[in-house]
KOLNU-567960 format. One record per residue (C-alpha): x, z, y. Coordinates in Angstrom, 2 decimals. Layout:
px->X&pz->Z&py->Y
...
END
This chain:
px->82.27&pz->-71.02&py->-63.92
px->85.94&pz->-72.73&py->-63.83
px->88.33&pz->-70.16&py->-62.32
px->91.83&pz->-71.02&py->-60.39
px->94.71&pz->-67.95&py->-60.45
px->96.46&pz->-68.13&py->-57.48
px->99.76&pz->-66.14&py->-57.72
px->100.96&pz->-65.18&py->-54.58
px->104.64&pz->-64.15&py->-54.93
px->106.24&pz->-62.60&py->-52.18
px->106.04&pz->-62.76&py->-47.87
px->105.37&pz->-66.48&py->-48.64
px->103.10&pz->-66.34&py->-51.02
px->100.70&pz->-63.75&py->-49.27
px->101.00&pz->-66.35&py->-45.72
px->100.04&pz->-69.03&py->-48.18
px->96.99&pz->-67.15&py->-49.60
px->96.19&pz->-66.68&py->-45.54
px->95.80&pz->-70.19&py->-45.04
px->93.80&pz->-70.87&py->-48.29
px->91.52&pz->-68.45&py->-46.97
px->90.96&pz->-69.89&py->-44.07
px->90.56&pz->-73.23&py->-45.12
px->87.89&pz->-71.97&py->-47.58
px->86.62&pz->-70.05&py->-44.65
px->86.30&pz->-73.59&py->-42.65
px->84.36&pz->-75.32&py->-46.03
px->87.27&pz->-77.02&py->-47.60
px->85.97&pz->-78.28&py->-50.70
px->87.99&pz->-77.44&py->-53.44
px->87.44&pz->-78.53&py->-57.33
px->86.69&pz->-74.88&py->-58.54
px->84.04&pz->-72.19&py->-58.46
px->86.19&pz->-69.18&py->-57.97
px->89.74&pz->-68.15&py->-56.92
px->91.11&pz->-65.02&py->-57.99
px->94.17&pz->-63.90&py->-56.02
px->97.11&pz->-62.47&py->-56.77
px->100.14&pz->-61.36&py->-55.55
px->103.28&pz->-59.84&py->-56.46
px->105.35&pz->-58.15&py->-54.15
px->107.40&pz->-54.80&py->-53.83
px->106.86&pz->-54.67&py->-50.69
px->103.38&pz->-52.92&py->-49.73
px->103.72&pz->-51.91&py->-47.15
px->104.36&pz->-55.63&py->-45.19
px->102.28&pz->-56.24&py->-42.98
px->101.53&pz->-60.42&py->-44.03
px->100.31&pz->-59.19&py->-47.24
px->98.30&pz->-56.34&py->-45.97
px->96.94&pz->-58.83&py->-42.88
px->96.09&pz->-61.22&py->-46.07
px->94.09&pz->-58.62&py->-48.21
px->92.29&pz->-57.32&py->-45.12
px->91.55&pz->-61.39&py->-44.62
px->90.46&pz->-61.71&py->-48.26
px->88.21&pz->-58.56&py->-48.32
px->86.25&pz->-59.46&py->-45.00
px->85.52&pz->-63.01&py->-46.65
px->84.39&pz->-61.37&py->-49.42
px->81.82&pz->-59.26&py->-47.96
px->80.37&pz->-62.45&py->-45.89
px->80.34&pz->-64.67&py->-48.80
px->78.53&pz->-61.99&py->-50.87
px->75.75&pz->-61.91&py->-47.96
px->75.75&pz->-65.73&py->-48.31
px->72.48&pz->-67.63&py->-50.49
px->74.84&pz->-70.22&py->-51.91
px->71.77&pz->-72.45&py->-53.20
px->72.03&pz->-75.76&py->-53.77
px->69.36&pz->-76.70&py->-50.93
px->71.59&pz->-75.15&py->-48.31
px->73.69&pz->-77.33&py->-46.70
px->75.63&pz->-74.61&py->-45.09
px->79.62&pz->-74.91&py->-45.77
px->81.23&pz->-72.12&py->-44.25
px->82.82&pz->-69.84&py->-46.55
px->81.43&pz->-71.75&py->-49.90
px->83.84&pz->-71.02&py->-52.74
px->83.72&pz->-66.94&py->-53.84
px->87.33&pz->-65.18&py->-53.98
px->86.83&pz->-62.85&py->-56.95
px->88.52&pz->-59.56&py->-55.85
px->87.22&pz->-57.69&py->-59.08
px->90.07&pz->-58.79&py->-61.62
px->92.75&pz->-57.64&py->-59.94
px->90.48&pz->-55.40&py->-57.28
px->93.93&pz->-54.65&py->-55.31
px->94.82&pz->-58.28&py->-55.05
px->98.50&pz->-56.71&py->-56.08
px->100.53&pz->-57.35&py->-59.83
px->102.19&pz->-53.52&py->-59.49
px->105.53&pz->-52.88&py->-60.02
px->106.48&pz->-49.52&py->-61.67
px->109.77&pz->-47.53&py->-59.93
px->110.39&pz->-49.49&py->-56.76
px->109.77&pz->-47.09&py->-54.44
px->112.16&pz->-44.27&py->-53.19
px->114.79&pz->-45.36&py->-55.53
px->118.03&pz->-47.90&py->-55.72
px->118.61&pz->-50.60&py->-57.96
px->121.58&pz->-48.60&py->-60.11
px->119.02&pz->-45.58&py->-60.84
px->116.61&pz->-48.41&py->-61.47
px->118.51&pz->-49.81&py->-64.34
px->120.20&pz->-46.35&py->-65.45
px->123.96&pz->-47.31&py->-64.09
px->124.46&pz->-43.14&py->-64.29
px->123.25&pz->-42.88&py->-67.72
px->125.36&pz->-45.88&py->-69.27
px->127.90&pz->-43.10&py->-71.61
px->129.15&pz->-43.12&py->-74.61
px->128.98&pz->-39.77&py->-76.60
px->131.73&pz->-38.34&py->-74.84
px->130.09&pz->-39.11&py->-71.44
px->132.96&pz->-42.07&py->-70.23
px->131.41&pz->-45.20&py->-69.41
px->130.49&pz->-47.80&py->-71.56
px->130.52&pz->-51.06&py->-72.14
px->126.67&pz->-51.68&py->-70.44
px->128.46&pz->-50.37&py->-67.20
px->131.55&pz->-52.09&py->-67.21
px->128.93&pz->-55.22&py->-67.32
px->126.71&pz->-53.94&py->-64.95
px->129.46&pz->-53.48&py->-62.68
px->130.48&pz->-57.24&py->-63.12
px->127.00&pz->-58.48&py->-62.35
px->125.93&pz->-56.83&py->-59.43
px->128.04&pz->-55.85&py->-56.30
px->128.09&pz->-52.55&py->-55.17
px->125.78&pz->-53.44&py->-51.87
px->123.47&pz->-54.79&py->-54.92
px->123.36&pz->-51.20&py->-57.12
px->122.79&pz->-49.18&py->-54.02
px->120.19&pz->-51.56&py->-52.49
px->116.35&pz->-49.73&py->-52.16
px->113.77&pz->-51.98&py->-53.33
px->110.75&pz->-50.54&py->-52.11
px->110.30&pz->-53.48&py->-49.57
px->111.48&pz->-56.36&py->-51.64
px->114.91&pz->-57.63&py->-52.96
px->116.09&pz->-58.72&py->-49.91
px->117.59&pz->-62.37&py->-50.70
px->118.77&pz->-60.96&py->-53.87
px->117.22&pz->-62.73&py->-56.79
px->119.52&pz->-61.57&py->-59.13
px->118.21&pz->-58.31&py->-58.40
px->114.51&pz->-59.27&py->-58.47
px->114.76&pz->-61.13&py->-61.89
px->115.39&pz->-57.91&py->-63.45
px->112.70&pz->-55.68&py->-61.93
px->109.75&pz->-58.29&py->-62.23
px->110.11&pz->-58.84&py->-65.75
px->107.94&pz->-55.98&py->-65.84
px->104.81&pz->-56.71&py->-64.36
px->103.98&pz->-58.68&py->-67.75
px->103.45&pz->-54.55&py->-68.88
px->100.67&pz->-53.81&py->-65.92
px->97.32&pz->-53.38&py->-67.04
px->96.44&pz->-55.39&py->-64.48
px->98.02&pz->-58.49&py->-66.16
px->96.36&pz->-57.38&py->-69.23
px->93.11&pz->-57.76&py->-67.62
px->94.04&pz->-61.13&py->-66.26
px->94.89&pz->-62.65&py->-68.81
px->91.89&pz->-61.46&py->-71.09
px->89.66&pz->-62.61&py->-68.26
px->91.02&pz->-66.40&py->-68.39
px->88.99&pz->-68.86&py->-69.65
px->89.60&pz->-72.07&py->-71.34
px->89.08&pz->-74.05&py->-68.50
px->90.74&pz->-71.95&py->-66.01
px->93.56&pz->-72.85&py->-64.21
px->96.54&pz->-71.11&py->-63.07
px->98.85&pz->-71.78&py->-59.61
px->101.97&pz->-69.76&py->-58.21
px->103.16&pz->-69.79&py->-54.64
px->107.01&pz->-68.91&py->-53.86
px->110.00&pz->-69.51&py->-51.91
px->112.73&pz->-70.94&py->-53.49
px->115.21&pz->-69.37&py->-50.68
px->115.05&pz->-65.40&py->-50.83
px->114.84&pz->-63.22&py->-53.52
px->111.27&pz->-61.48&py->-54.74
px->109.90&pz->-65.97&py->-54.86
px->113.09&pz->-67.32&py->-56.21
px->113.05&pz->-64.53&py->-58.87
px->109.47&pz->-64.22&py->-59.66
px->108.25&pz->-68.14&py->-59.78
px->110.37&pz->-68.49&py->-63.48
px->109.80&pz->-65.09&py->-64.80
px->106.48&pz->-65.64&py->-64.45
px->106.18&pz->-69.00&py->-65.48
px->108.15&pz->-67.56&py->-68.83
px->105.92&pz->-64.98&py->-69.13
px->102.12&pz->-67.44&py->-69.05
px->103.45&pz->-69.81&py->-71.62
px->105.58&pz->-66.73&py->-73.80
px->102.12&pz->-64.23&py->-73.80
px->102.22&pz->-62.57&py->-76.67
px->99.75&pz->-63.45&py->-79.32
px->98.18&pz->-59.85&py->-79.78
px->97.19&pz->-59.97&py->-76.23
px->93.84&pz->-60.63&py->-75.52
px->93.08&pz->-64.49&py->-73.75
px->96.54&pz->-65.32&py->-74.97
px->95.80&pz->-68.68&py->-75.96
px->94.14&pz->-69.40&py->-72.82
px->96.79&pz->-68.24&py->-70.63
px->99.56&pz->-69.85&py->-72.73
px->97.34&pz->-73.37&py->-73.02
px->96.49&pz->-73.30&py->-69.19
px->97.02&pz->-76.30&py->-67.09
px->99.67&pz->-74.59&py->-63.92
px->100.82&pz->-75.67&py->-60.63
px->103.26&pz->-74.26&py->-58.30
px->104.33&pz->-74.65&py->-54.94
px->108.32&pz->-74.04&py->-54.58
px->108.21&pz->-73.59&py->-50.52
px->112.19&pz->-74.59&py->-49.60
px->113.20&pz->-73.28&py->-45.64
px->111.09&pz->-73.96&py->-42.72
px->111.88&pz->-70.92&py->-40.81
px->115.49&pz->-69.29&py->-40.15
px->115.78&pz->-65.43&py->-38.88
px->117.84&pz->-63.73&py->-35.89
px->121.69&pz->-63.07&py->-37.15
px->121.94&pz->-59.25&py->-37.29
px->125.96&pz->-58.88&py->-36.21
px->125.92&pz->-55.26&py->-36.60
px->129.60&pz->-53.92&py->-36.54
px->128.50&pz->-51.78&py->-39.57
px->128.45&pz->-53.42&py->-42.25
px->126.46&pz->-51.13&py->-44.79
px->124.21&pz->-51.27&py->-41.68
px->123.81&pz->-54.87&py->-41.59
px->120.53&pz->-56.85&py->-42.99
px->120.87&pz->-58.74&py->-45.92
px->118.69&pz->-61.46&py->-45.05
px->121.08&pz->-64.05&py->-43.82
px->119.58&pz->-67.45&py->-43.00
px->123.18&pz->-69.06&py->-43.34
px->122.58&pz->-68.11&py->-46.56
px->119.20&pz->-70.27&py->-47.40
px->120.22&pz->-73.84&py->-48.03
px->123.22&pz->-72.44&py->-50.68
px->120.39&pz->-70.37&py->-52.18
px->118.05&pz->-73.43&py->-52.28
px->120.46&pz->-75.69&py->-54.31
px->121.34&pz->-73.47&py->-56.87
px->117.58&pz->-72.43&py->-57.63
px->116.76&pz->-76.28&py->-57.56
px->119.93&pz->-76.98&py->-59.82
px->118.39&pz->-73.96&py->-62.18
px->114.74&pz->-75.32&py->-61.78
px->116.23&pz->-79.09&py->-62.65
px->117.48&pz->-77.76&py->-65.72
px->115.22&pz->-75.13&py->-67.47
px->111.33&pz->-75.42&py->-65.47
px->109.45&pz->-77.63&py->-67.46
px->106.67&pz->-75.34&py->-68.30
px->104.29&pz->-75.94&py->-65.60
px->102.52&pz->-79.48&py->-65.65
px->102.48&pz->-79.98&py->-61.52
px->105.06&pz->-79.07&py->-59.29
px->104.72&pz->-79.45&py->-55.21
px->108.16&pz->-79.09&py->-53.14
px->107.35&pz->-78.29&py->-49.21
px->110.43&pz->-77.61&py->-46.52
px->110.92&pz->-78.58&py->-43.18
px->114.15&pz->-79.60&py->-41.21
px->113.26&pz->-78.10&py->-37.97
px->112.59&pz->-74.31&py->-37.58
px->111.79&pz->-71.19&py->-35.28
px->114.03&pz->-68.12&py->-35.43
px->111.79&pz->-65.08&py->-36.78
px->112.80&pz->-61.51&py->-35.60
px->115.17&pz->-60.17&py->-38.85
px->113.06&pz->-57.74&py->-40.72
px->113.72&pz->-56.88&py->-44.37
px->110.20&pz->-55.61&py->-44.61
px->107.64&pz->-53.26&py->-44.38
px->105.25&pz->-52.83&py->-41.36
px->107.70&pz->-55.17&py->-38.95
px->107.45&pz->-58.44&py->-41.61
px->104.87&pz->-60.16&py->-39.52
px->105.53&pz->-63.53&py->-39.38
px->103.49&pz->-66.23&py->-37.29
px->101.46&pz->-68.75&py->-39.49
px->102.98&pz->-71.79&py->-40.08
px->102.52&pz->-75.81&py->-40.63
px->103.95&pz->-75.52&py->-43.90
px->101.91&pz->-72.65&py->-45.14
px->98.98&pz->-74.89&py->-44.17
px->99.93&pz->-77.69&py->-46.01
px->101.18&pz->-75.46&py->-49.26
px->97.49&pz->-74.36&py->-49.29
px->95.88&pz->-77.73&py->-49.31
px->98.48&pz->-78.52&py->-52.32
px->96.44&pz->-75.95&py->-54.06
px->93.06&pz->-78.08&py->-53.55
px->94.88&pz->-80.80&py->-54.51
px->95.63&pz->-79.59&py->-57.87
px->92.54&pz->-78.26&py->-58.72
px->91.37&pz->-81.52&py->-58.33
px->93.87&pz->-83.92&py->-60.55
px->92.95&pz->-85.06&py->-63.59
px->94.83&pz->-85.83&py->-66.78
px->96.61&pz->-82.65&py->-67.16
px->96.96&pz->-80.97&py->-70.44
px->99.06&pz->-78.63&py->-72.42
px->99.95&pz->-78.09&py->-76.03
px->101.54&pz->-75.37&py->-77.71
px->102.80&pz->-73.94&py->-74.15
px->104.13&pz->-77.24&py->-73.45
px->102.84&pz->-79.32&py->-70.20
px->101.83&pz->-82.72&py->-71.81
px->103.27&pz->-84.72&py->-68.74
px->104.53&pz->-83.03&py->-65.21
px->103.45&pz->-84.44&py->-61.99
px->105.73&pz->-84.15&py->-58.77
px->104.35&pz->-84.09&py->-55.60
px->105.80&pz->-83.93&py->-52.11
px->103.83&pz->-83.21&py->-48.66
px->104.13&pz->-85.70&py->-46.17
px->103.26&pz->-86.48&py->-42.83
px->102.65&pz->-89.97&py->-40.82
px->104.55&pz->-89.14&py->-37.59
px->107.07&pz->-86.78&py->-37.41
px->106.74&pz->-84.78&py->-33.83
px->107.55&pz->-81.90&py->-32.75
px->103.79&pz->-80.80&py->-32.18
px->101.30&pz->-82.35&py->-35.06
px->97.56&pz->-82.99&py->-34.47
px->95.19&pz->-84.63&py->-36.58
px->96.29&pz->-88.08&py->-36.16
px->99.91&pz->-87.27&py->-36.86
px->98.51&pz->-86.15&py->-40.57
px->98.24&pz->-88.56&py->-43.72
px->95.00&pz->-89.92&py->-43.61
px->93.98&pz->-88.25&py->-47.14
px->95.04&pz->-84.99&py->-45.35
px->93.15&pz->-85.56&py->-42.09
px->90.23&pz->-86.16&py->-44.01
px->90.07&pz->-83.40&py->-46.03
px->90.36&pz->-80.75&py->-43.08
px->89.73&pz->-82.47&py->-39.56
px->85.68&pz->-82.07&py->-40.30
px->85.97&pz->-78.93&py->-41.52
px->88.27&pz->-77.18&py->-39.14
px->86.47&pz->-78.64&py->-36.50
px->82.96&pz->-77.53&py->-37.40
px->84.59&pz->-74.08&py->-38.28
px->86.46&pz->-74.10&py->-34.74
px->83.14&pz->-74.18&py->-32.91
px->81.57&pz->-72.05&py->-34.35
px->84.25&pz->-69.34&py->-34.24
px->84.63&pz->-70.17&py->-30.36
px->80.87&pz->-70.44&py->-29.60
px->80.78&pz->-66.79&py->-31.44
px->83.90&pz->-65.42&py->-28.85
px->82.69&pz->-67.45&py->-25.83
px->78.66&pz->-67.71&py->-25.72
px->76.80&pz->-65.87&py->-28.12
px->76.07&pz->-62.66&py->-25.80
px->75.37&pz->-65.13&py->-23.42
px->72.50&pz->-66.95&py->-25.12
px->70.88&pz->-64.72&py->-27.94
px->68.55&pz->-62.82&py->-25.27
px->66.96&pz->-66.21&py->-23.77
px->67.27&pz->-68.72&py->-26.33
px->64.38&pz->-69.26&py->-28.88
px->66.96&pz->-69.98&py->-31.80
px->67.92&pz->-66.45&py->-31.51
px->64.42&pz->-64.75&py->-30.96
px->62.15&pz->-66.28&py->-33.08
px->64.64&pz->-65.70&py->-35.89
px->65.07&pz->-62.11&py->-34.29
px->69.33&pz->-62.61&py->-33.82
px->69.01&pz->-59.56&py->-31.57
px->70.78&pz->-56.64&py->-30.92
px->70.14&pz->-54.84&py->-33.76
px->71.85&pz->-58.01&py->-35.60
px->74.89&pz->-58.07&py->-33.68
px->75.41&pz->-54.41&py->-34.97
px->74.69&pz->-55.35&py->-38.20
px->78.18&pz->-54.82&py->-40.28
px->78.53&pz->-58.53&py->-40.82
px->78.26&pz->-59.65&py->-37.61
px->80.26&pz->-56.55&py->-35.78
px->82.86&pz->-55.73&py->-38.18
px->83.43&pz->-58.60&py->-41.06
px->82.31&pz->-62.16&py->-39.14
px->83.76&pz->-60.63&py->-35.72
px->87.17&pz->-60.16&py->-37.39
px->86.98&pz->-62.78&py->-39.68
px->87.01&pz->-65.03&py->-36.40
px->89.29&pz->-63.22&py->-34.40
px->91.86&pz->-63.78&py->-37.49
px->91.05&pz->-67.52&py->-37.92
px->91.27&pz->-68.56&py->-33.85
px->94.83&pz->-66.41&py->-34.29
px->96.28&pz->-68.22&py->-36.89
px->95.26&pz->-71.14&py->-35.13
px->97.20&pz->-69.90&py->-31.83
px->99.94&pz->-68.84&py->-34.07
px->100.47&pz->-72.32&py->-35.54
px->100.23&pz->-73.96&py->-32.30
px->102.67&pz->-72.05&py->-31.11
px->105.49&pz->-72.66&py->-33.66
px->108.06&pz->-74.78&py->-34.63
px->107.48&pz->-77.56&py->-35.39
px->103.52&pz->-76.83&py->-34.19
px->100.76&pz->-77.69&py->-35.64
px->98.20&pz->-78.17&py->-32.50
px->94.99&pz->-80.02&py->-33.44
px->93.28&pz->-78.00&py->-30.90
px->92.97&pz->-76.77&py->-27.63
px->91.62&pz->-73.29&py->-27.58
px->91.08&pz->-72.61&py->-24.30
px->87.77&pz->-71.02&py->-22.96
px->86.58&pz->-73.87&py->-21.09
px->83.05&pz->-73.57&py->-20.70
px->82.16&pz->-76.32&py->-18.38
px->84.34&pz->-79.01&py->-21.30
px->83.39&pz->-77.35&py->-24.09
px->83.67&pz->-80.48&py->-26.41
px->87.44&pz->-81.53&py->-25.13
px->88.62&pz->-79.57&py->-28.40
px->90.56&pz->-82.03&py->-30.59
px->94.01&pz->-82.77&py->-29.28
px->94.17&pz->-86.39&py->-28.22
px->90.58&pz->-87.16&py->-28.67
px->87.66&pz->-87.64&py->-26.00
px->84.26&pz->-86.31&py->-27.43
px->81.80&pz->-89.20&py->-27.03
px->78.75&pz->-88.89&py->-24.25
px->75.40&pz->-87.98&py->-25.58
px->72.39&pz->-89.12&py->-24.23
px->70.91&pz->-85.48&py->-23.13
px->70.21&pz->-84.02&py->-19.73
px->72.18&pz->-80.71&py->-21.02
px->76.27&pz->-80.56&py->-21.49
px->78.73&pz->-78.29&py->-23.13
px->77.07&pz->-74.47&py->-24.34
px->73.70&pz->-75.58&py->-23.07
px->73.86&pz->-79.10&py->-25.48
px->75.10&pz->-76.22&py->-28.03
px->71.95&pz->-74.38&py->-28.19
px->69.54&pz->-77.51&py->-27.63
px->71.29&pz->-78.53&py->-30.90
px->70.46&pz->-74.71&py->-32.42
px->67.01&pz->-74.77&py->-31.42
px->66.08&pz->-77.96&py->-33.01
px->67.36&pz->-76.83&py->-36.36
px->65.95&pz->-73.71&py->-36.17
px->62.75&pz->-74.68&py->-37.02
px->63.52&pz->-76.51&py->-40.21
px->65.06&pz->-73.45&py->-41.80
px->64.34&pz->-71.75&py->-44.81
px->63.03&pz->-68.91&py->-43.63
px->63.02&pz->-66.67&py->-47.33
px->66.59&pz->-65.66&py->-46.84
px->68.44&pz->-63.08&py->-45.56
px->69.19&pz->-62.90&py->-42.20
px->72.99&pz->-63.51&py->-42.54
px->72.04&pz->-66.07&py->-44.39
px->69.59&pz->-68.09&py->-41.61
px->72.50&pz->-66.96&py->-38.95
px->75.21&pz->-69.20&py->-40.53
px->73.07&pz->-71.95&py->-42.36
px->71.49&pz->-72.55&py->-38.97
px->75.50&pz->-72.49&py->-36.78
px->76.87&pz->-75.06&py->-39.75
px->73.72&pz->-77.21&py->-39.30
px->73.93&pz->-77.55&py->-35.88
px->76.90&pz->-77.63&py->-35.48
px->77.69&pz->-80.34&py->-38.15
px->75.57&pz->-82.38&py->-36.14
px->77.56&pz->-82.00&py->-33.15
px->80.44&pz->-82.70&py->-34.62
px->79.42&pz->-86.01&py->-35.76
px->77.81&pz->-87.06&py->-32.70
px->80.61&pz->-86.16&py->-30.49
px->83.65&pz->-86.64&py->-33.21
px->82.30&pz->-89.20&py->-35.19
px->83.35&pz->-87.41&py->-38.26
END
């Protein structure tokens, strides 16, 4: 069973994990039986990591309901997350909370015998400016890698990395997601990079973790934030977008020069952007999903699929450098806009996965009372208050058709759908595309169920009922989707 780590390292990395999740969610085939998430973050309170976990742990549940036989064709939701290795998703970090960077690091204690100042202060002093010692850190570092690469040298210490790294195997593959711009991805991508390939050698699965074949995503700016021009200056936030592209530069002059440990590295930014509300953290960090977020996810199925990577001695072999591109650059992307690697990869899936999350919202309590797909394989009532379909599926879909709306509705959008409830043109879904006419008396949610109840009676019928529900949506639907799509 080949594993793939995903480190999630900051706000970024925990929007990144979103979209992985949903593409998984949507059948995505990726080159790995398990992921096992991961994030680091201060911040625990912010709300895109805890919308993420919530994300993960309802996907869990369903795929754990899931027969995941070789005979079923079904899709949806086909590679596990394992959520037992790290069972919070979250790397802790020790001290961050209720306290300021100088008490982190001791500033008061630094005295010689006669209790003066030494010479640690006067050099702590020099380092960090005064806005830096009395900065909290209990939602993040705030733009302030300088500040971040001391406190997350730590998390090497956690039990939980202990149990990570004596759970890798020798096939197993490791990936880390950060921004290059702010300060908890900027800081944390080459600590923990130096901390895989350094593992000590009394630790247990060190030689797997220090031989492991690792990507990572370095996200560069795609989104700027409201200017806070509070008079006050202790007041003011310290997340400056101004700030971002002099950030950028001198972490990719630093990465040029010393991060050569990882054997594939993917670079993602984009030139046109949306102003985000200016929130240090906490339960206001909310952003919208995002195009690039998409795309940094599908750079992690596209390296668990290379081939020819290999390290030696903690040393990557050969590096590969990748780039995301797209074929036309607009303001709003669709399918068609996308490389045609990309489109393939996701337009079937998303699709299929799109229907069925909208046929769920839109016509389900609707049909399940009259239509023999539903009865004969009892889909009633009792079903629908079942906790996978009321609870886990039901939010699972409400989550996926938002980040959908959220990514349509950003800048630059990414819009390969219309999701409007339009039952009487169900099938006008993909954006720029007319759904070829079928030879059938019935049209939109009516062809939808004729298409159920003809697969519904060449189920398997020895599974579990979860199991029939979604085996018999993704085979009817995938057959709607190439008759109308052609894909």
């Amino acid at each position: 069973m080949s594993k793939l780590y995903v480190f999630g390292i900051g706000g970024t990395g925990a929007r990144v994990l979103k979209s992985l999740t949903m593409l998984l969610a949507a059948g995505v085939k990726i080159d790995v039986d398990e992921i096992v998430p991961i994030v680091i973050d201060p911040d625990h309170a912010a709300a895109d990591l805890t919308r993420t976990v919530k994300l993960m742990q309802d996907y869990n549940k369903i795929y754990n309901r899931i027969d995941h036989n070789n005979y079923n064709k079904n899709a949806f939701f086909g590679t596990k997350i394992n959520l037992d290795i790290v069972p919070d998703v979250r790397m802790p970090l020790q001290n961050t909370e209720n306290t300021d960077f100088q008490t982190y690091i001791g500033l008061p204690l630094m005295t010689n015998a006669s209790g003066k100042h030494n010479a640690n202060y006067a050099l702590a002093k020099m380092l960090f400016s005064e806005k830096n010692l009395n900065a909290t850190m209990e939602v993040g570092f705030k733009g302030n890698p300088n500040i971040g690469s001391v406190v997350l040298n730590q998390f090497a210490m956690s039990d939980e990395f202990k149990n990570f790294a004596a759970s890798v195997g020798q096939d197993d593959r490791i990936f880390i997601i950060s921004s290059i711009f702010g300060g908890t991805g900027a800081s944390g991508f080459p600590l923990l990079l130096k901390n895989l390939r350094a593992i000590g050698d009394t630790q247990s699965g060190c030689e797997n973790v220090k031989n492991a074949v690792i990507g990572a995503i370095s996200v560069l700016p795609y989104f700027d934030v409201v200017p806070d021009n509070n008079p006050d200056e202790t007041r003011r936030s310290e997340i400056d977008s101004a700030t971002f592209i002099s950030k950028t530069k001198a972490a990719l002059s630093y990465y040029e020069r010393n991060m050569t440990e990882a054997n594939a590295l993917y670079y993602i930014a984009d030139n046109i952007s949306k102003q985000y509300a200016n929130s240090e953290g906490g339960t206001t960090q909310q952003n919208d999903a995002h195009l690039i977020e998409l795309a940094s996810a599908l750079a992690i199925v596209d390296f668990a699929g290379l081939t020819g990577l290999s390290t030696s001695n903690g040393k990557p072999e050969n590096i590969v450098y990748k780039e995301f591109g797209i074929k036309t650059e607009a303001i709003e992307i669709a399918f068609n806009d996308l490389d045609s690697e990309t489109n393939s990869n996701i337009k079937k899936p998303l699709t299929t996965f799109t229907l069925f999350c909208k046929y769920l919202k839109e016509q389900l309590l609707d049909s399940y009372k009259s239509q023999p797909w539903a009865k004969d394989h009892k889909f009633d009532d009792n079903f629908l208050h079942l906790p996978f379909y009321k609870s886990e599926l039901k939010d699972l879909r409400e989550a996926y058709l938002q980040w959908l709306a959220e990514m349509a509705n950003n800048v630059r959008a990414f819009k390969p759908f219309d999701l409007r409830e339009k039952k009487s043109d169900v099938f006008s879904l993909i954006t720029g595309e007319q759904p070829a006419k079928i030879m059938s008396l019935k049209s939109n949610y009516a062809l939808f169920d004729d298409y159920l109840n003809t697969k519904q009676g060449k189920l398997k019928t020895d599974g579990s009922p979860e199991q029939i529900f979604v085996e018999l949506f993704y085979n009817a639907i995938d057959e709607l989707v190439k008759s109308k799509f052609r894909i």
